[in-house]
C-alpha positions in Angstrom: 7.4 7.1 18.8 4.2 5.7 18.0 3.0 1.8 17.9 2.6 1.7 14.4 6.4 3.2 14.1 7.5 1.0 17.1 6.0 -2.3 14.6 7.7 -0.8 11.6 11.1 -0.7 13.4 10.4 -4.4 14.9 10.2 -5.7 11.8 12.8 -4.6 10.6 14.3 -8.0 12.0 12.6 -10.0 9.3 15.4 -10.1 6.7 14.6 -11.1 3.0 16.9 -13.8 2.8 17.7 -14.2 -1.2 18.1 -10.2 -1.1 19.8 -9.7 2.5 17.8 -6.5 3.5 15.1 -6.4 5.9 11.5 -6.5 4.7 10.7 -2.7 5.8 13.8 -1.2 3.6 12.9 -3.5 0.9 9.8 -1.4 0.6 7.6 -4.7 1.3 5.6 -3.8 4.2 2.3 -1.5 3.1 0.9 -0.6 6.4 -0.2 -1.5 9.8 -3.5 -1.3 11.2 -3.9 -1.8 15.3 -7.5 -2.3 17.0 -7.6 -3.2 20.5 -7.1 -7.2 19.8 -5.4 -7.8 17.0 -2.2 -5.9 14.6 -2.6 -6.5 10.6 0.6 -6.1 8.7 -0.3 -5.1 4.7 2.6 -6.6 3.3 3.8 -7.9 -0.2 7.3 -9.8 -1.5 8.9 -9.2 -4.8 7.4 -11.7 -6.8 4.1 -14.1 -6.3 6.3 -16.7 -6.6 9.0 -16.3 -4.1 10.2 -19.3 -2.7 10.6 -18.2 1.0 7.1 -17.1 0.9 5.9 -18.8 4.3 8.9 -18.1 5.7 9.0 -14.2 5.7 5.2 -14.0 6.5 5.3 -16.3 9.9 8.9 -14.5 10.6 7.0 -10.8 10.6 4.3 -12.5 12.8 6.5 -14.0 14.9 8.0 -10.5 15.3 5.2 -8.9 15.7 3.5 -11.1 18.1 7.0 -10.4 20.4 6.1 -7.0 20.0 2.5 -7.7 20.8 2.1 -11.1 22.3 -1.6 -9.9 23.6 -3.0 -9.2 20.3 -3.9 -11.4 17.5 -1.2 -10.9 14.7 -2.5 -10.9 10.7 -0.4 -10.8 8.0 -2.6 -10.0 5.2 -0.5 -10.2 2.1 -1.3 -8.3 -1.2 0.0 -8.4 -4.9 -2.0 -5.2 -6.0 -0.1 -2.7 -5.9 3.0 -4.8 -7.2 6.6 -4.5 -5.5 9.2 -2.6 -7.5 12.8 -1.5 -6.4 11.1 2.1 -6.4 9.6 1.1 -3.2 12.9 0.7 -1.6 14.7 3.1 0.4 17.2 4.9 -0.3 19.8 3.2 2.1 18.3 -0.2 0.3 19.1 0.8 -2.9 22.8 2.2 -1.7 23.1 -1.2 -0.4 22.7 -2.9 -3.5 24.5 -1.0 -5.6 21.4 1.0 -7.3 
């Protein structure tokens, strides 16, 4: 298993907590970038306006940086291109009835 996989499967800890899934099966996370100082997690939440916002962002780089704690973590989140249930996975959507 590779970093990038072993940070994919770390943060799968971060759970949405309005939805009850983790951020990865949600479909939220867009990639992971290492360098030798620092991890960037491309990630996005289901609407610009979600209320636990902060929250989820410092959770994945709190999670990261457990994973890490030598590297600077950056959680660069995007809104382009938009979240929509098609990004879930398929044990997501089974979850929520879909």
């Amino acid at each position: 298993m590779n970093n990038n996989e072993k940070i994919f499967n770390v943060l799968k800890d971060v759970i949405d907590p309005e939805i009850g899934l983790n951020i990865v099966d949600l479909g939220l996370v867009y990639g992971i970038k290492e360098t030798e100082n620092s991890i960037t997690v491309t990630m996005t939440l289901t609407t610009p306006g979600c209320p636990m916002h902060d929250s989820i962002t410092r959770w994945a780089e709190n999670a990261v940086k457990q994973f890490s704690p030598d590297k600077d973590v950056i959680i660069n989140l995007v809104w382009q291109p938009p979240w929509t249930p098609d990004l879930m996975t398929d044990e997501a959507k089974q979850q929520l009835g879909m």
